[in-house]
mmCIF file of the N, C-alpha and C atoms, coordinates in Angstrom:
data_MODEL
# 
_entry.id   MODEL 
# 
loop_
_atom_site.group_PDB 
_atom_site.id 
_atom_site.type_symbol 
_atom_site.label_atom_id 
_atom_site.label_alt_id 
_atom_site.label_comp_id 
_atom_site.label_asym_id 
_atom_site.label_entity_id 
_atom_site.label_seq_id 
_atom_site.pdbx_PDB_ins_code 
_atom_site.Cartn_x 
_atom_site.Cartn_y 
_atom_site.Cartn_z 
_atom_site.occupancy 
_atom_site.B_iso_or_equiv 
_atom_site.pdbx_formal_charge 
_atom_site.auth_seq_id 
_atom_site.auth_comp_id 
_atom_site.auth_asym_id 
_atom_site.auth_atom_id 
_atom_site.pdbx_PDB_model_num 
ATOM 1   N N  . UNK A 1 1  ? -18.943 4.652  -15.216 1.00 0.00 ? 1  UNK A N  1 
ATOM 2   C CA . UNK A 1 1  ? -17.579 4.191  -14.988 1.00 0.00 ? 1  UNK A CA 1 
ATOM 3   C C  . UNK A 1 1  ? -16.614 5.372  -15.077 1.00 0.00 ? 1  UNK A C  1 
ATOM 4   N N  . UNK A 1 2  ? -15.886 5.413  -14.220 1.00 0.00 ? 2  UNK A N  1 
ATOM 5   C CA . UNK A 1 2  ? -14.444 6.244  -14.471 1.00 0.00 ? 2  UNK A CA 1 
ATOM 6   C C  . UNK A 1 2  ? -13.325 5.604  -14.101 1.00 0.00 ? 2  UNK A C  1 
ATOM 7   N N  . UNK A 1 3  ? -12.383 6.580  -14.429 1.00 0.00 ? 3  UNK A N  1 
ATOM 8   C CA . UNK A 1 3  ? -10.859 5.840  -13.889 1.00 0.00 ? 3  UNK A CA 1 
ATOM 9   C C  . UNK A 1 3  ? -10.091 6.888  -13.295 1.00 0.00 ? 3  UNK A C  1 
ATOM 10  N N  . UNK A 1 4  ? -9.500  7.068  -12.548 1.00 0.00 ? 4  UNK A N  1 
ATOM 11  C CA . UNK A 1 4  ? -9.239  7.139  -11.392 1.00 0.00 ? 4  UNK A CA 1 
ATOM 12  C C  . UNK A 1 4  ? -7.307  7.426  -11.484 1.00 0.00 ? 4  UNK A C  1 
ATOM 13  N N  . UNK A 1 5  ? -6.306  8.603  -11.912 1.00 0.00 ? 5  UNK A N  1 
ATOM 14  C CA . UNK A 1 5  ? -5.452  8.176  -12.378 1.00 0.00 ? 5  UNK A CA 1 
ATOM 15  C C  . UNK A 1 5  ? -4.342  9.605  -11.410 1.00 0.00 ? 5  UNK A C  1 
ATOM 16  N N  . UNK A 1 6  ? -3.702  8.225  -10.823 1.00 0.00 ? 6  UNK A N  1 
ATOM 17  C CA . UNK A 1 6  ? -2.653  9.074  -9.844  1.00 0.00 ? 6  UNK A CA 1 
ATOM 18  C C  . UNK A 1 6  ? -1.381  9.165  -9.919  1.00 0.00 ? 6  UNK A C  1 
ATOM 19  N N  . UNK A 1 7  ? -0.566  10.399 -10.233 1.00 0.00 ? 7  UNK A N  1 
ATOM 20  C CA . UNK A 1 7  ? 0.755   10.537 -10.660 1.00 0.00 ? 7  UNK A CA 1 
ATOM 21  C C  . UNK A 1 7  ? 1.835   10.216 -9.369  1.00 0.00 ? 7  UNK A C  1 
ATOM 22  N N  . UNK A 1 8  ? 1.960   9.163  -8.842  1.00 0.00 ? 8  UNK A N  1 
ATOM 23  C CA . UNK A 1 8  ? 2.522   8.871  -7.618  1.00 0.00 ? 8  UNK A CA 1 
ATOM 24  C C  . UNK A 1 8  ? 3.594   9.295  -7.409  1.00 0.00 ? 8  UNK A C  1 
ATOM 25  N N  . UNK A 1 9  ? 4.597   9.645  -8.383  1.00 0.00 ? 9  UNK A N  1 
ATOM 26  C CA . UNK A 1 9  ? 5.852   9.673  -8.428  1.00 0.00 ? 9  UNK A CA 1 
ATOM 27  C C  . UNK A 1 9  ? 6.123   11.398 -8.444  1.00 0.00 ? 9  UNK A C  1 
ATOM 28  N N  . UNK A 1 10 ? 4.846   12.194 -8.337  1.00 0.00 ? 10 UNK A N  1 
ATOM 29  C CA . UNK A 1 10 ? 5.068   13.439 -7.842  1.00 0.00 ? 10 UNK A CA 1 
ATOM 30  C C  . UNK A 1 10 ? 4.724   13.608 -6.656  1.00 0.00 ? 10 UNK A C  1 
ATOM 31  N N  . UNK A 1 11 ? 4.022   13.121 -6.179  1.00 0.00 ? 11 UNK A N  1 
ATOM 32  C CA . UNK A 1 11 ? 3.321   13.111 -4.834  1.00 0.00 ? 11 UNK A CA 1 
ATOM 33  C C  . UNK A 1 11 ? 4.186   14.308 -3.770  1.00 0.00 ? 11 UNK A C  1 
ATOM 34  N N  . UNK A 1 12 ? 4.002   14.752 -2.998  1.00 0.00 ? 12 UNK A N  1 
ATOM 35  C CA . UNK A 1 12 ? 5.013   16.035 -1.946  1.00 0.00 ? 12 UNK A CA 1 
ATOM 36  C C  . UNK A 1 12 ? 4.462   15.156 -0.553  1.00 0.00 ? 12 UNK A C  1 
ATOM 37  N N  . UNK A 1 13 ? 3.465   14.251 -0.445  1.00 0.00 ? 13 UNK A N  1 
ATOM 38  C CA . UNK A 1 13 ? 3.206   13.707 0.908   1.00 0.00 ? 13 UNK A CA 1 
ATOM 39  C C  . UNK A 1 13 ? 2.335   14.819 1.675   1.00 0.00 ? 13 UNK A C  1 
ATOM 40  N N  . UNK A 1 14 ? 2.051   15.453 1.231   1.00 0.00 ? 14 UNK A N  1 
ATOM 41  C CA . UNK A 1 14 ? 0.697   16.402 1.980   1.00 0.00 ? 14 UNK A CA 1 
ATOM 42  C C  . UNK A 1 14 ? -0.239  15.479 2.956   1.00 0.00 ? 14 UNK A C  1 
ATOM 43  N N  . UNK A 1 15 ? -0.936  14.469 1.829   1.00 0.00 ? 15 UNK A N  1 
ATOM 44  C CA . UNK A 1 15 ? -2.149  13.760 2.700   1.00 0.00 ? 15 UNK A CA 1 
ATOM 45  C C  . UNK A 1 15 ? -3.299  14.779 2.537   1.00 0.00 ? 15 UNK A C  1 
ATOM 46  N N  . UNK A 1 16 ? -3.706  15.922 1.669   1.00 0.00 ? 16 UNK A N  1 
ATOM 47  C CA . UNK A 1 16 ? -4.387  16.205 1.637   1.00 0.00 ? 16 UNK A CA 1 
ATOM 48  C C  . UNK A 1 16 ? -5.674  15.106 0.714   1.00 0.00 ? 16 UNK A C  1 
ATOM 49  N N  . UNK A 1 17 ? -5.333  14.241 0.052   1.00 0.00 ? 17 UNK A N  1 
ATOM 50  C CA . UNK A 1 17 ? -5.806  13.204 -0.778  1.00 0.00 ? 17 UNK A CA 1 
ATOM 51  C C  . UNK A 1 17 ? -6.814  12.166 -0.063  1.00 0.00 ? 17 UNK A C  1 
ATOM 52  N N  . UNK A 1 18 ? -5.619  11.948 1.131   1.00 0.00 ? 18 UNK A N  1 
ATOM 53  C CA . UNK A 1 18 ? -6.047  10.926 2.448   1.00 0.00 ? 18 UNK A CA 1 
ATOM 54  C C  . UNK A 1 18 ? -7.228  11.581 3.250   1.00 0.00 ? 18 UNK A C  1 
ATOM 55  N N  . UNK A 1 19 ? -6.900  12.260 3.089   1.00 0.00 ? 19 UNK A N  1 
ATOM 56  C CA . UNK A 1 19 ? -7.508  13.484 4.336   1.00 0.00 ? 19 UNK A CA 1 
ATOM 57  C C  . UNK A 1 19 ? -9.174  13.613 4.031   1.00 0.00 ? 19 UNK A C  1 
ATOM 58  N N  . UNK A 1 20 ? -9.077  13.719 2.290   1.00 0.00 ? 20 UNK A N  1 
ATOM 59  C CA . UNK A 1 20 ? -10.890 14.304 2.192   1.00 0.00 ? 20 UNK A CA 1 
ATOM 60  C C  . UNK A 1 20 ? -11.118 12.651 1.761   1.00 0.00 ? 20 UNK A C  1 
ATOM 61  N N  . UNK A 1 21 ? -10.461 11.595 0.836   1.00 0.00 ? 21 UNK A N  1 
ATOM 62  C CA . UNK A 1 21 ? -11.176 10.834 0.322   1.00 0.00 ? 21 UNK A CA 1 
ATOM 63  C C  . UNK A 1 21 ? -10.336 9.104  1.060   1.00 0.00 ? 21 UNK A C  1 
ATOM 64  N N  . UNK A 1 22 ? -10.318 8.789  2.486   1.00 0.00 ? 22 UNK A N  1 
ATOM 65  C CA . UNK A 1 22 ? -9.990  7.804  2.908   1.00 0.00 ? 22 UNK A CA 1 
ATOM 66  C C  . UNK A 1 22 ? -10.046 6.165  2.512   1.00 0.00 ? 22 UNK A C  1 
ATOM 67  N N  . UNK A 1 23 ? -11.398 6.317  1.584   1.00 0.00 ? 23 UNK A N  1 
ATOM 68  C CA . UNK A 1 23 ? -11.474 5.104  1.354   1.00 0.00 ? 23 UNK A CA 1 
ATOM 69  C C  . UNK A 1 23 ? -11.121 5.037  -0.275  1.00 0.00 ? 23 UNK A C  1 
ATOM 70  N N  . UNK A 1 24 ? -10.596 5.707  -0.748  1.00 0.00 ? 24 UNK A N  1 
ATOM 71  C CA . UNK A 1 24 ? -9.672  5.658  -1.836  1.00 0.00 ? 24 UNK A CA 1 
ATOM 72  C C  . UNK A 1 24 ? -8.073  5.797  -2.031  1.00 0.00 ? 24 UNK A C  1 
ATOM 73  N N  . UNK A 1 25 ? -7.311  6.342  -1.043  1.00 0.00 ? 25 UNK A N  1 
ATOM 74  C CA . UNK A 1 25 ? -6.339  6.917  -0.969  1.00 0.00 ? 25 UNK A CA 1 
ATOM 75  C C  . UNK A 1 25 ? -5.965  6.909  0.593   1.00 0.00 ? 25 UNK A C  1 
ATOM 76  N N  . UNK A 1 26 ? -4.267  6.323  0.869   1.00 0.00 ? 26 UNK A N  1 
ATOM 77  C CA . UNK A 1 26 ? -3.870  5.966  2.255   1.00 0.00 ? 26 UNK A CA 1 
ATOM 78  C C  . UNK A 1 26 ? -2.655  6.648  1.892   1.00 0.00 ? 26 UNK A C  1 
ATOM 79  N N  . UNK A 1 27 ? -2.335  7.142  3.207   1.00 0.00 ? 27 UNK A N  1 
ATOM 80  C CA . UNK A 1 27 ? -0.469  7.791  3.312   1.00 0.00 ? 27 UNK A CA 1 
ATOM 81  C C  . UNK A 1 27 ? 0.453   6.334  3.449   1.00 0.00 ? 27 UNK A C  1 
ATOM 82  N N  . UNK A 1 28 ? 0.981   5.884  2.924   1.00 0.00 ? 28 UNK A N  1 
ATOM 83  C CA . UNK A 1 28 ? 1.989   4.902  2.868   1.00 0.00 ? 28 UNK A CA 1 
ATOM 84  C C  . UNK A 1 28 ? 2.973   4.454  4.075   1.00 0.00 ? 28 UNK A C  1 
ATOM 85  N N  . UNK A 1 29 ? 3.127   3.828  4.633   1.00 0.00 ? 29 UNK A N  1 
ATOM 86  C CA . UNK A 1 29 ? 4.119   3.559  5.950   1.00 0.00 ? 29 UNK A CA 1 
ATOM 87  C C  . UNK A 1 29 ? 5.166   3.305  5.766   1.00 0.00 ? 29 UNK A C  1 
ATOM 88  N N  . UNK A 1 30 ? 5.301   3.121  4.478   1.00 0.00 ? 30 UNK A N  1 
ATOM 89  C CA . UNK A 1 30 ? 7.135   2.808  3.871   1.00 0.00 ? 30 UNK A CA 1 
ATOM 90  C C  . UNK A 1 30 ? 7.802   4.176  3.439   1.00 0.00 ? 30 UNK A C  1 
ATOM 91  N N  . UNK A 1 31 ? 6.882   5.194  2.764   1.00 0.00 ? 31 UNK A N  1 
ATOM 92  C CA . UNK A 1 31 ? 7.483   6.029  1.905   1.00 0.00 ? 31 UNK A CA 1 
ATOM 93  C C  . UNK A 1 31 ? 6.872   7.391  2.229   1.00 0.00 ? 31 UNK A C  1 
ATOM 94  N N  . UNK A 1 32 ? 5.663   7.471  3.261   1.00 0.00 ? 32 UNK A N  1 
ATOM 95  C CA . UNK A 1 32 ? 4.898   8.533  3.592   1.00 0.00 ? 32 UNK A CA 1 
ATOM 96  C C  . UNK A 1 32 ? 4.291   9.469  2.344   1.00 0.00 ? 32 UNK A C  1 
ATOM 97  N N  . UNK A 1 33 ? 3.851   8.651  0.841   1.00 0.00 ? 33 UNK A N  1 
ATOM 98  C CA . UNK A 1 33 ? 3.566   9.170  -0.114  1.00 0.00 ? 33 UNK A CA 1 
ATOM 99  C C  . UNK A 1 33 ? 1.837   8.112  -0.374  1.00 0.00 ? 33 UNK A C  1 
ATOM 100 N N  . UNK A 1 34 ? 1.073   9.225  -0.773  1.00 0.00 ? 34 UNK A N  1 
ATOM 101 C CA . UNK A 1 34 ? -0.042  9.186  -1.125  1.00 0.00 ? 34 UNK A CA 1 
ATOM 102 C C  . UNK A 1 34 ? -0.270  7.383  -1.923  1.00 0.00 ? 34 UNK A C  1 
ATOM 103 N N  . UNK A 1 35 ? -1.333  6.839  -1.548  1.00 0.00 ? 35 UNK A N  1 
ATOM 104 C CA . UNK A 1 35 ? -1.367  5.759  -2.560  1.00 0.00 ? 35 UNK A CA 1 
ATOM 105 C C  . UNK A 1 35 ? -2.905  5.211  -2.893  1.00 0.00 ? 35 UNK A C  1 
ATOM 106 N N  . UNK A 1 36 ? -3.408  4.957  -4.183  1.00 0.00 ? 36 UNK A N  1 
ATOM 107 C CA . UNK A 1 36 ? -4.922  5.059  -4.634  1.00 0.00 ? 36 UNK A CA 1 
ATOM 108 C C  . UNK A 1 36 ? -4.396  3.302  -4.537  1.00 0.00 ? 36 UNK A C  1 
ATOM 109 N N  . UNK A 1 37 ? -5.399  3.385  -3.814  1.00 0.00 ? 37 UNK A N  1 
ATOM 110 C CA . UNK A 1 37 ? -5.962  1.907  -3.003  1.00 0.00 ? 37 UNK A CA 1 
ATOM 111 C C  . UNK A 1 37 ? -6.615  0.795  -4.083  1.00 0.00 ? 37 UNK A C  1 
ATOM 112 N N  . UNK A 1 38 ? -5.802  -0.117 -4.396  1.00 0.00 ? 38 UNK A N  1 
ATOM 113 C CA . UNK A 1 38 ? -6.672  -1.057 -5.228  1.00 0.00 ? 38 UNK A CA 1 
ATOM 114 C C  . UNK A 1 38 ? -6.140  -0.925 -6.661  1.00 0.00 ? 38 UNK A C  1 
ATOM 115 N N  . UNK A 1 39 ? -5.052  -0.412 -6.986  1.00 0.00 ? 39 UNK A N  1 
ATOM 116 C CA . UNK A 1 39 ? -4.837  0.068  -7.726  1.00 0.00 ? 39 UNK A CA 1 
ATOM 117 C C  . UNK A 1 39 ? -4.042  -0.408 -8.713  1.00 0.00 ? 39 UNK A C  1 
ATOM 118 N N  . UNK A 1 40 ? -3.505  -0.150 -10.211 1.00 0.00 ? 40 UNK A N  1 
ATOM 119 C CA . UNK A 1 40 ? -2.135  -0.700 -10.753 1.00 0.00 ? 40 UNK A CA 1 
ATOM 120 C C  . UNK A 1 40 ? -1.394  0.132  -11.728 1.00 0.00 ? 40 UNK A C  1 
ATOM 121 N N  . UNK A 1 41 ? -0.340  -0.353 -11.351 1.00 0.00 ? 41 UNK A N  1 
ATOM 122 C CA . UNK A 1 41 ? 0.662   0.821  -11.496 1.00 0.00 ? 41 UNK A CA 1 
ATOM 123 C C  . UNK A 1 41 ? 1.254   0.435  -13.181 1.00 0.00 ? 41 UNK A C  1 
ATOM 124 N N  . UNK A 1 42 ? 1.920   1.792  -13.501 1.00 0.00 ? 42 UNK A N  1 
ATOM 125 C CA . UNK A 1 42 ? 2.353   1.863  -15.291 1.00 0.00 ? 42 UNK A CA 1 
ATOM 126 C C  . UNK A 1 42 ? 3.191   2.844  -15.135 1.00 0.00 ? 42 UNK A C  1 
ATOM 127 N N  . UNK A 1 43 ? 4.362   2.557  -14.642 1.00 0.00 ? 43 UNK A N  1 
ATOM 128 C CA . UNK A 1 43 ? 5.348   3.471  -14.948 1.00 0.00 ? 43 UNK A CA 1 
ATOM 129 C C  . UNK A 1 43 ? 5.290   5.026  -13.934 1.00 0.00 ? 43 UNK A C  1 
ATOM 130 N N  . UNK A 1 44 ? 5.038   4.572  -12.651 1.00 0.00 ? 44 UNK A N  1 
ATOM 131 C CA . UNK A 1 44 ? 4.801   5.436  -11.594 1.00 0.00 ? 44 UNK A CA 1 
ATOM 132 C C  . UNK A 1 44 ? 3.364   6.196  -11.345 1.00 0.00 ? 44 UNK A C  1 
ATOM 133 N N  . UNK A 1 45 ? 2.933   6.079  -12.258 1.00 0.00 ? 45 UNK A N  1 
ATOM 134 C CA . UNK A 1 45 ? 1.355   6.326  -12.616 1.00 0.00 ? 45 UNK A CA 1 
ATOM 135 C C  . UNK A 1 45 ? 0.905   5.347  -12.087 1.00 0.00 ? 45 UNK A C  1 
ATOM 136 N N  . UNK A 1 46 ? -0.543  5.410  -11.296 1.00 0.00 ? 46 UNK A N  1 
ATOM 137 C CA . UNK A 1 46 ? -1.453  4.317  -10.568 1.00 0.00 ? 46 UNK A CA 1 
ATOM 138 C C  . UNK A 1 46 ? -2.640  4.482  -11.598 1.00 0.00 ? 46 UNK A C  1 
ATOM 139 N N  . UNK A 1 47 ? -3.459  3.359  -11.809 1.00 0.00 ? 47 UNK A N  1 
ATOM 140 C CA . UNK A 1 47 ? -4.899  3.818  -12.038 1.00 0.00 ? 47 UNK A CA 1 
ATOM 141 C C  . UNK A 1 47 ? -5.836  2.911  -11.756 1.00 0.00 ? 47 UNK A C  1 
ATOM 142 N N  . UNK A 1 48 ? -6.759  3.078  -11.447 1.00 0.00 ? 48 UNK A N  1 
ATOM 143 C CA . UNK A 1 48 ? -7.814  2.397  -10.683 1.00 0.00 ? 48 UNK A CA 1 
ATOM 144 C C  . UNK A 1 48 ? -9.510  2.976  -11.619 1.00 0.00 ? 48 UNK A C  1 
ATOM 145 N N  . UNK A 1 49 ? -10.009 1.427  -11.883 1.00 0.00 ? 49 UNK A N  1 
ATOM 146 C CA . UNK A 1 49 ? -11.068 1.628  -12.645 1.00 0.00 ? 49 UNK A CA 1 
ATOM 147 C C  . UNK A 1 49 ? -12.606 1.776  -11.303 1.00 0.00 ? 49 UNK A C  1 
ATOM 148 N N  . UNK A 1 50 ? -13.371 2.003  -11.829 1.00 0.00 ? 50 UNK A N  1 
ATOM 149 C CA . UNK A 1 50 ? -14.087 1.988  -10.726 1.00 0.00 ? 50 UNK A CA 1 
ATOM 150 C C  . UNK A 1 50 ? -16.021 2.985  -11.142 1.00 0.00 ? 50 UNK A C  1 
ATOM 151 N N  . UNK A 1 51 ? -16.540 2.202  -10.823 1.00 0.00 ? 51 UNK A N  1 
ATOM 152 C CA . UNK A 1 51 ? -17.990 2.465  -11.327 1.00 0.00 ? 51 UNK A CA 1 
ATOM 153 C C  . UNK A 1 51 ? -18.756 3.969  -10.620 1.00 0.00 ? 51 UNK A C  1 
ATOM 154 N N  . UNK A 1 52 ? -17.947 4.597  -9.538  1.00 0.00 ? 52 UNK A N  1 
ATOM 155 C CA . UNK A 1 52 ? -18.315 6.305  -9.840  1.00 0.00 ? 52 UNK A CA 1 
ATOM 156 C C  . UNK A 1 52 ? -17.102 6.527  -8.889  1.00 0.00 ? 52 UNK A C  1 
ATOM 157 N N  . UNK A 1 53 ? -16.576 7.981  -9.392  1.00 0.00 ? 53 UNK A N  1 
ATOM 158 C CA . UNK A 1 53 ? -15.248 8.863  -8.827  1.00 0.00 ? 53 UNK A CA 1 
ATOM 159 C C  . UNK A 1 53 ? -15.236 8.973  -7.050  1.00 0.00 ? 53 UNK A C  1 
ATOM 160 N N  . UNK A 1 54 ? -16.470 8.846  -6.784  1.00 0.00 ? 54 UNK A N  1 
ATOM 161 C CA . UNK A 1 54 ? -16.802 9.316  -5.358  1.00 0.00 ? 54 UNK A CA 1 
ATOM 162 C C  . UNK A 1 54 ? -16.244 10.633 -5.113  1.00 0.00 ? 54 UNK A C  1 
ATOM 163 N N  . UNK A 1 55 ? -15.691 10.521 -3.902  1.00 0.00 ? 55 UNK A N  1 
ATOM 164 C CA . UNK A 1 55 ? -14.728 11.151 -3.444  1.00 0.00 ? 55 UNK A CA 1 
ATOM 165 C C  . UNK A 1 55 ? -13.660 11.505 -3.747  1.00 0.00 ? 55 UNK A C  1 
ATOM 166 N N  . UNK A 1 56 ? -12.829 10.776 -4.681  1.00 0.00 ? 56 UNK A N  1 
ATOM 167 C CA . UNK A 1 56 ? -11.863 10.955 -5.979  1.00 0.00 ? 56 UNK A CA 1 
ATOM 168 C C  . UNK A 1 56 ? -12.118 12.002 -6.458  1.00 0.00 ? 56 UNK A C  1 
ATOM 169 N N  . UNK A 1 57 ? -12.882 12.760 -6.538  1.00 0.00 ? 57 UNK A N  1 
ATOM 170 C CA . UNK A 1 57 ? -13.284 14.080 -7.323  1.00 0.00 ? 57 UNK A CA 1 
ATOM 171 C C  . UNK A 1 57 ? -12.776 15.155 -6.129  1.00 0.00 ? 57 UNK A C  1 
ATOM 172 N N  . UNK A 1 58 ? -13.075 15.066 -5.133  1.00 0.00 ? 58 UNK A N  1 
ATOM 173 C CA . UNK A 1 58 ? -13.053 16.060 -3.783  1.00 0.00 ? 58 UNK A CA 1 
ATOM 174 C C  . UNK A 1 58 ? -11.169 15.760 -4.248  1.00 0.00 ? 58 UNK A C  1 
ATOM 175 N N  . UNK A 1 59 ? -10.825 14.649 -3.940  1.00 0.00 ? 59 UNK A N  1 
ATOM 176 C CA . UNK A 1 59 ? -9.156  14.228 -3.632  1.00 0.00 ? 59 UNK A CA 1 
ATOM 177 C C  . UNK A 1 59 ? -8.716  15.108 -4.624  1.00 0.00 ? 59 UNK A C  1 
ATOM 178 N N  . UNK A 1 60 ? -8.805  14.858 -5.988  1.00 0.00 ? 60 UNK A N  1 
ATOM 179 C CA . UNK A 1 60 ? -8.199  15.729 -7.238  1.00 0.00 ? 60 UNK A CA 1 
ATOM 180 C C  . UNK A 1 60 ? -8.347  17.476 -6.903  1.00 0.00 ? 60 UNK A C  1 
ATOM 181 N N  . UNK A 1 61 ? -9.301  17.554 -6.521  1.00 0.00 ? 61 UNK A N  1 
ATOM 182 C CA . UNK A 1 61 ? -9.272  19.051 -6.309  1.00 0.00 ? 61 UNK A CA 1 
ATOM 183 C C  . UNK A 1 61 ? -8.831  19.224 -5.060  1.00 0.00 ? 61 UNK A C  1 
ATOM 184 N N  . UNK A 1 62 ? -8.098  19.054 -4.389  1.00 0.00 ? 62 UNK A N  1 
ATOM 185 C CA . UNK A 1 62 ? -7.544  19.569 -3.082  1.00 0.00 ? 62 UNK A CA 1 
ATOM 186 C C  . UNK A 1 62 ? -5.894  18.944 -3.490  1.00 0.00 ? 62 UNK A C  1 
ATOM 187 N N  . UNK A 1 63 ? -5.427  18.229 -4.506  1.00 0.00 ? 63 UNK A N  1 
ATOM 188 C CA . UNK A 1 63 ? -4.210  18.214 -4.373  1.00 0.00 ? 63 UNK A CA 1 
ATOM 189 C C  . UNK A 1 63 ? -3.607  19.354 -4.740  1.00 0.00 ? 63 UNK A C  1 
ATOM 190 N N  . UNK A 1 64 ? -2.598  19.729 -4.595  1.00 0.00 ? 64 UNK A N  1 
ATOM 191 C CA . UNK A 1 64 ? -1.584  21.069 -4.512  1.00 0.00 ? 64 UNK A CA 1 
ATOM 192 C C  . UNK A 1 64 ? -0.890  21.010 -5.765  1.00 0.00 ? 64 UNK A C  1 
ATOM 193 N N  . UNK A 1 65 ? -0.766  19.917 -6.373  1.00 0.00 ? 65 UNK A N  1 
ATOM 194 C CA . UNK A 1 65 ? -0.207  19.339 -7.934  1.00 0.00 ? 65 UNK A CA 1 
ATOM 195 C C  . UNK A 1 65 ? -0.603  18.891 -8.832  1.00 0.00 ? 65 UNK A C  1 
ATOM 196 N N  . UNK A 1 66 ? -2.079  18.435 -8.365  1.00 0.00 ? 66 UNK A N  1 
ATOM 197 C CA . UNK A 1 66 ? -2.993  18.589 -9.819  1.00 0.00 ? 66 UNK A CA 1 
ATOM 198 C C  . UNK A 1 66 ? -2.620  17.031 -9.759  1.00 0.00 ? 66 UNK A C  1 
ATOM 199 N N  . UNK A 1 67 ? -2.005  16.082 -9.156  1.00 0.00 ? 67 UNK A N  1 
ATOM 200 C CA . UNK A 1 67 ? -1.582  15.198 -9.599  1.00 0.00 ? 67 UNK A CA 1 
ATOM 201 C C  . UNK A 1 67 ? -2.647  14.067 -9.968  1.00 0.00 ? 67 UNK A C  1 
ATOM 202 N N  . UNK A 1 68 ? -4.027  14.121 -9.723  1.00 0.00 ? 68 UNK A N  1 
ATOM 203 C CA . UNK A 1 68 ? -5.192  13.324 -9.708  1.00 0.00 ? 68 UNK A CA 1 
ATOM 204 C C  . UNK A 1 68 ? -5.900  13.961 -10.639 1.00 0.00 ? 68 UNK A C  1 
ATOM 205 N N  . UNK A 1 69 ? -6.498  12.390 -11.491 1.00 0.00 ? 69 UNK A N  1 
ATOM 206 C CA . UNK A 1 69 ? -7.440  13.109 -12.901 1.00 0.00 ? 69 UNK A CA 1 
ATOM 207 C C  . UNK A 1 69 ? -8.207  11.977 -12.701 1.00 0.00 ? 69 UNK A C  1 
ATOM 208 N N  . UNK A 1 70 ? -9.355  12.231 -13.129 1.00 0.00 ? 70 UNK A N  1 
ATOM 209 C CA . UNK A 1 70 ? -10.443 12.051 -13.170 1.00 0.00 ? 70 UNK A CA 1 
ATOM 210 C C  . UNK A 1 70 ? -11.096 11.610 -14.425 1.00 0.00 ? 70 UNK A C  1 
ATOM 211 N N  . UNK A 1 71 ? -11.146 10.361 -15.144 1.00 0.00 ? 71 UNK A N  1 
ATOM 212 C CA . UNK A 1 71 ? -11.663 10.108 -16.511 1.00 0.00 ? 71 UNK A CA 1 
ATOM 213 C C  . UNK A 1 71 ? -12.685 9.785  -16.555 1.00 0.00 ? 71 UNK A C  1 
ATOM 214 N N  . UNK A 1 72 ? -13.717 9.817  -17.601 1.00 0.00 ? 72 UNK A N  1 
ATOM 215 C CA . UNK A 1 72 ? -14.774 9.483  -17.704 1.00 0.00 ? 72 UNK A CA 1 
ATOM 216 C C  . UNK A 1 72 ? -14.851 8.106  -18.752 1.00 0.00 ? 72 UNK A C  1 
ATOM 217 N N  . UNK A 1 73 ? -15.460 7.243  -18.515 1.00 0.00 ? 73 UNK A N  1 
ATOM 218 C CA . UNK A 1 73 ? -15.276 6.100  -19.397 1.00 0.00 ? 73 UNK A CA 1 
ATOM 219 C C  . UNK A 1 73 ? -16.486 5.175  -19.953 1.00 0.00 ? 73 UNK A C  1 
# 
C-alpha cells in the first residue's frame, strides 16, 4: 500500500505529471492545473490511497516542485 500525496495548490501547470503517469493524474479543463485522479482533498493537498505507486513514482520525479510524495504504508 502507499499513498499518493499531491500539493495542488502549487502546481505551475507543466503537465509533466500527466505526461509520464496518465492514468493517475489529468490537466484540469477548468483551471489547467495538475489533478491525482480519484482522489481527496485536505486543505489543497490531494491524497489518494492505493495498493502500489505505479507510475506515481515516475510523476513525483519529473515534477519541477517536488510537489508529489510518495508514502509508504
Amino acid at each position: 500500500m502507499a499513498k499518493i500525496i499531491h500539493d495542488r495548490k502549487r502546481c505551475i501547470r507543466c503537465g509533466a505529471c500527466a505526461s509520464v503517469c496518465p492514468e493517475m493524474f489529468e490537466m484540469s479543463e477548468k483551471d489547467n492545473m495538475a489533478t491525482l485522479k480519484n482522489s481527496k482533498e485536505n486543505n489543497g493537498v490531494f491524497e489518494l490511497e492505493v495498493d502500489e505507486a505505479g507510475c506515481a513514482e515516475q510523476a513525483a520525479s519529473v515534477c519541477p516542485l517536488k510537489i508529489i510524495e510518495i508514502e509508504s504504508l
